[in-house]
C-alpha positions as CSV (number, residue, x, y, z in Angstrom):
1,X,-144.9,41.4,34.1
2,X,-148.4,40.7,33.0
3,X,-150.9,43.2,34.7
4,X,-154.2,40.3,32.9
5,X,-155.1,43.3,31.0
6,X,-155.6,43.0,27.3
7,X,-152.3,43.6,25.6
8,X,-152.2,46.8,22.7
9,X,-151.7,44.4,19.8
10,X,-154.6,42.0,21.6
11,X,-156.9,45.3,21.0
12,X,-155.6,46.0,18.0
13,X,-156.6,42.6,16.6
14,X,-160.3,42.9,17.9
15,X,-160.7,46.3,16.7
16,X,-159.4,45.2,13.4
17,X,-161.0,41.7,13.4
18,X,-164.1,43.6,13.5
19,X,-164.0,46.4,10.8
20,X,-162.6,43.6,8.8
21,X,-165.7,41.6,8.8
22,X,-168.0,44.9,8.2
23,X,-165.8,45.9,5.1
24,X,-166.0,42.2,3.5
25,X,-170.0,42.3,4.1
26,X,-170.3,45.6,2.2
27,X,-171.9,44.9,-0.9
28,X,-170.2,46.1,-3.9
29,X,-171.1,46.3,-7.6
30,X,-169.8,43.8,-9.9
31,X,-170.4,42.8,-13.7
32,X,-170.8,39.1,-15.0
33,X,-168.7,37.8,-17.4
34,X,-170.4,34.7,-17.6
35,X,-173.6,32.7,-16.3
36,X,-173.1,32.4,-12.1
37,X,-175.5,30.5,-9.8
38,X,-174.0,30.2,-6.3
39,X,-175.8,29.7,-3.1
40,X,-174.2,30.1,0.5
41,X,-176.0,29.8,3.5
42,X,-178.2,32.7,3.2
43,X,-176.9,34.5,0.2
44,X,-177.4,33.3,-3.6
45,X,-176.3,34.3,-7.1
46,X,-178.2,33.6,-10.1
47,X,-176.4,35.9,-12.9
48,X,-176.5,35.6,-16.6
49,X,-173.3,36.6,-18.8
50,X,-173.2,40.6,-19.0
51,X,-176.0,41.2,-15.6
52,X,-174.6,43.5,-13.3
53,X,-175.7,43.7,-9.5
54,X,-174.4,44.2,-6.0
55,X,-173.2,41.3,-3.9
56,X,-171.2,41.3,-0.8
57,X,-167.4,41.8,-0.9
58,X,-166.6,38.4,0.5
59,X,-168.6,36.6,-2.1
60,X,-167.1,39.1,-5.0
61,X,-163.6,37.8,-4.0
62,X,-164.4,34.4,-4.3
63,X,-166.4,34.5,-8.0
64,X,-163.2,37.0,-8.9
65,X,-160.4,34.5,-8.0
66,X,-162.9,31.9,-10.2
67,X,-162.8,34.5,-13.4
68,X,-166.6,34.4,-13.1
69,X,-166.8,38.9,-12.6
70,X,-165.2,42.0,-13.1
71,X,-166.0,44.3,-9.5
72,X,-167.3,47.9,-10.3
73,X,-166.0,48.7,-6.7
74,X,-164.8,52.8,-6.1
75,X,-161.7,53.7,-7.4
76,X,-159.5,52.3,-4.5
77,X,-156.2,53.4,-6.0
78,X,-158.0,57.1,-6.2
79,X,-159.2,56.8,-2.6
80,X,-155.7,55.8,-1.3
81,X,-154.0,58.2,-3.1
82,X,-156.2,61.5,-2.3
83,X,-156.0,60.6,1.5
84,X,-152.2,60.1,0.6
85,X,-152.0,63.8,-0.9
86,X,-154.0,65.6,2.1
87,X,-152.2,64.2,4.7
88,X,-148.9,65.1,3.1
89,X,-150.4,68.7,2.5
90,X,-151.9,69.2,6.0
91,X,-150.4,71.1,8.5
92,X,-147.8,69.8,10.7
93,X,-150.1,69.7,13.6
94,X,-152.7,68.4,11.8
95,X,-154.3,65.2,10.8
96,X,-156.7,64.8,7.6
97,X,-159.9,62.6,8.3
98,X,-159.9,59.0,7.5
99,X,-162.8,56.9,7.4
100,X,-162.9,54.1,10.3
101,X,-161.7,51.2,8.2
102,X,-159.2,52.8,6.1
103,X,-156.3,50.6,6.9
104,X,-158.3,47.4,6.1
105,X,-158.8,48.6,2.6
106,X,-155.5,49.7,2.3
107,X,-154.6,46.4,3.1
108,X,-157.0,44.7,1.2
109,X,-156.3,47.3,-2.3
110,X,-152.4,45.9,-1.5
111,X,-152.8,42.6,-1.2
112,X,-154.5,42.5,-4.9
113,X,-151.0,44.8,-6.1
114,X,-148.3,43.3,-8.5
115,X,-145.0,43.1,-6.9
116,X,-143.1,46.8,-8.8
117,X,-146.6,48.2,-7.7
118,X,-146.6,47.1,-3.9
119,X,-142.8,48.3,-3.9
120,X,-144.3,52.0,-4.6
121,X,-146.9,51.6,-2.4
122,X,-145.0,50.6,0.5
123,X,-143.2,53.7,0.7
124,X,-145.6,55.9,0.0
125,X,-147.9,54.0,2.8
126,X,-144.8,53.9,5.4
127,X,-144.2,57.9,4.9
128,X,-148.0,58.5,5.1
129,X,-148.0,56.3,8.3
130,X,-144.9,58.0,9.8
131,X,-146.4,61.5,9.4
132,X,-149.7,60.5,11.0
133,X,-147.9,58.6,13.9
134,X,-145.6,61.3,14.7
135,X,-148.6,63.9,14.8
136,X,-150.7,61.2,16.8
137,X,-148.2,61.0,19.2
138,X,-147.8,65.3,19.6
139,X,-151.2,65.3,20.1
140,X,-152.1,62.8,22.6
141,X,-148.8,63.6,24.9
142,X,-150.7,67.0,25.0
143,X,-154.7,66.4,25.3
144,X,-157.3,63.8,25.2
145,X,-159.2,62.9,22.6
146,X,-161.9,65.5,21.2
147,X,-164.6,64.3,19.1
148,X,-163.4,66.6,16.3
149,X,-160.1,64.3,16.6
150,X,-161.6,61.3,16.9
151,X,-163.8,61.6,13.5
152,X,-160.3,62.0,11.7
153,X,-159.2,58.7,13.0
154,X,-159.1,55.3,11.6
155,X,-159.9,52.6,14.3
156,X,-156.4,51.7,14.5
157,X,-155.2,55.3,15.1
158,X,-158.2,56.1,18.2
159,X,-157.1,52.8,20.0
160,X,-153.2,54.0,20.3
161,X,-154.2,57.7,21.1
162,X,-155.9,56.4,23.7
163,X,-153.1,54.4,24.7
164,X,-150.7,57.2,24.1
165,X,-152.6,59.8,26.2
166,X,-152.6,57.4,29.0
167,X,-149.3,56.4,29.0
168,X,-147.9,59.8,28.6
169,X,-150.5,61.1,31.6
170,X,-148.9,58.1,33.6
171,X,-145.5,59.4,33.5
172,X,-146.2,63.0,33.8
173,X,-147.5,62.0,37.1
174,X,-144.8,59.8,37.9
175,X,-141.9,61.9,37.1
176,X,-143.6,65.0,38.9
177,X,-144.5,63.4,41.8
178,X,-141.2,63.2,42.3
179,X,-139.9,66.2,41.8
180,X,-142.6,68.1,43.1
């Protein structure tokens, strides 16, 4: 039965389509290890061996895959790990703030992970994601979202509480309609 609205994983898509584009414009820091010039569209390189400067993400992967820089990006294994740690030490019926695009940069930190490593990762990343999914959906059978919630949300994790909340509303109402 198609009801022509916009499917969950439709949503999903947009919603990570566009944090996606915002995290690969970010600039980050990188070092040269040898003499760059690059121009695209708008945005040009002109880098001597040893110069270090910010460019965006996008064009960092690009002059990494070509050997021509080393990125002085944040610790990304650090930042994974610590929001790792205080989810697994926050209360049962609580959820530990993530920033907005955090599953993109998961993504993005596993996608550049040798095989052993991505083995690790993957279950520490499913058992982080069960415990945040099971404590999602407690909390939106029970309330809607607050903002105080909704700051501790990644993009991903707003779109299905809102989902959750409105399915669960749905068949409250259903159910005790008709027994009531």
């Amino acid at each position: 039965m198609n009801s022509g609205l916009p499917s969950l994983e439709s949503k999903m898509d947009v919603i990570q389509g566009v944090h996606y584009i915002q995290y690969m414009m970010e600039d980050i820091r990188v070092s040269y290890k040898r003499d760059v010039k690059a121009t695209v569209d708008i945005f040009s390189v002109d880098a001597k061996e040893g110069d270090i400067s910010s460019i965006p993400r996008w064009m960092a992967k690009i002059l990494l895959l070509r050997g021509d820089i080393e990125t002085q990006d944040q610790d990304i294994s650090t930042y994974v790990s610590r929001a790792f740690n205080r989810e697994r030490i926050a209360k049962p019926h609580d959820l530990s703030g993530l920033e907005a695009d955090f599953y993109i940069r998961v993504n993005d930190y596993f996608d550049g992970l040798k095989e052993r490593e991505k083995e690790n990762m993957l279950v520490s990343l499913n058992s982080f994601v069960t415990s945040r999914l099971e404590k999602l959906v407690k909390l939106a059978a029970a309330s809607p979202l607050s903002v105080q919630l909704e700051e501790k949300l990644s993009a991903e994790e707003n779109e299905l509480y809102s989902l959750i909340h409105r399915s669960s509303q749905t068949f409250k109402n259903r159910v005790l309609r008709k027994v009531g």
